[in-house]
N, C-alpha and C positions, 0 to 999 in steps of 0.2 A: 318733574314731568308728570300730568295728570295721566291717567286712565285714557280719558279720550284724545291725547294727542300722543298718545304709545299706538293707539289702536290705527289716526289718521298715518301717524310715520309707514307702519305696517302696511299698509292699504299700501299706502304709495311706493314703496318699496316693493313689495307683490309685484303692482302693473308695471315695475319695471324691470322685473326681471322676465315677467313675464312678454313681454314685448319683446326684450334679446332673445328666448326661449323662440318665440313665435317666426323672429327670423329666423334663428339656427334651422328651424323646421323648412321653413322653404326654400332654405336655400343649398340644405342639405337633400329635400324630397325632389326640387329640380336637377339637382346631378345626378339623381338617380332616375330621371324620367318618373315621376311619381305623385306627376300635377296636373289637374287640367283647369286649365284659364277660360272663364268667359263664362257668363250666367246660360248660354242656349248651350253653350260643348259641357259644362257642369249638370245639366239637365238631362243632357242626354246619359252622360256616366249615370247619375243614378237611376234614370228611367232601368240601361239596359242591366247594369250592374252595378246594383247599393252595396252589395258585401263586401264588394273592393273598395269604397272609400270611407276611410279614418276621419277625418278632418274635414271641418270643411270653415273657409275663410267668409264674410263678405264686407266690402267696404262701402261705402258711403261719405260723398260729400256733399260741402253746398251747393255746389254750381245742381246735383242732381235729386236736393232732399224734395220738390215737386214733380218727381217725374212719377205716374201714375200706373206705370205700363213696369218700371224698377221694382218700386212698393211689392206688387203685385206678385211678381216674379220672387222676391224676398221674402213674402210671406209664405208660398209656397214651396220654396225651400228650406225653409226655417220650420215647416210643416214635417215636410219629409224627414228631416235629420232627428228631430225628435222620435217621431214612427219608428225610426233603425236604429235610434240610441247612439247618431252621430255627434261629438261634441262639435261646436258652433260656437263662434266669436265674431266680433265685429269691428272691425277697425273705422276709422275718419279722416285716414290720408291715402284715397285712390291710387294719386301719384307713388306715392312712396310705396305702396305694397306694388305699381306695376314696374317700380326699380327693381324691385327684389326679383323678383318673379319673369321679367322679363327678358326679353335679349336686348344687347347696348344698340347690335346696326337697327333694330326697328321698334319705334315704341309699340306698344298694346295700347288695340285701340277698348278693349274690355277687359276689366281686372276686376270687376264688381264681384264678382266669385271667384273663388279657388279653393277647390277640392287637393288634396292630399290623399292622394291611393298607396294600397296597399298592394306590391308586386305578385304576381300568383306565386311565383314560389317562395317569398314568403323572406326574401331575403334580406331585407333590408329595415333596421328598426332603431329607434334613436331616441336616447335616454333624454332632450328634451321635448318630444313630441309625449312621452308617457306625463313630464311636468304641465302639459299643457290638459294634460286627458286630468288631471287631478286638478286643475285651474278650475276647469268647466266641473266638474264635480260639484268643487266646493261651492261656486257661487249657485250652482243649482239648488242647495241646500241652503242659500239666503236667497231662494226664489229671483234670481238673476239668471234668467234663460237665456239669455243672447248677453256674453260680458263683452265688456267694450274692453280693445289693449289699443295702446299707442306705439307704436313701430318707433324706436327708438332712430333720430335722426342722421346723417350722416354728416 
């Protein structure tokens, strides 16, 4: 095995563990109430309160890659979370992150974001939400600011 197909395995191995990591995360942070869903309710958490959110998710698909009014809204939180030194990732299956994340009796109609808050008193912390904070780390150090994970399927 060459150099660079130890290094492709690697890669690909990474984003898949980190993709299980990224669910464990929300689906751990939603038992704890420790979510907020929806690019305007995601806006407002960091408008009133940025020190409470850890994490923050946003997804993207085809059906919405020319919506201009999305962009917009994505770049300006993608803004923000650098400013507060929030880590940031990006997924490409809407649906599947508003499985996760959602309730079964009613879909979500916005799952384009999701923040990951931190409860005040401070109770609640999960050893693959810290893999996820070293995920975003590291790709920041290969100039990968926003890494793309793939939500492992069901």
């Amino acid at each position: 095995m060459t150099l660079e197909e130890v290094l492709i395995q690697k890669t690909a191995e990474r984003a898949q563990c980190t993709g299980q990591a990224l669910e464990e995360v929300l689906v751990s942070a939603k038992d704890n109430d420790s979510l907020t869903v929806g690019v305007y309710e995601c806006a407002k958490v960091m408008n009133l309160d940025p020190d409470s959110v850890s994490f923050c998710v946003l997804a993207m698909d085809e059906e919405f890659q020319c919506d201009i009014a999305l962009q917009i809204h994505f770049t300006l939180i993608q803004s923000f979370c650098f400013d507060n030194d929030i880590s940031i990732v990006r997924v490409s299956d809407v649906q599947r992150l508003a499985e996760i994340v959602g309730d079964k009796a009613e879909p979500l109609e916005d799952a384009h974001c999701v923040l990951i808050t931190n409860p005040a008193d401070g109770s609640w912390e999960d050893p693959a939400l810290e893999k996820l904070h070293l995920f975003c780390e590291e790709s920041r150090r290969l100039n990968d600011w926003v890494p793309e994970i793939s939500l492992p399927e069901r």
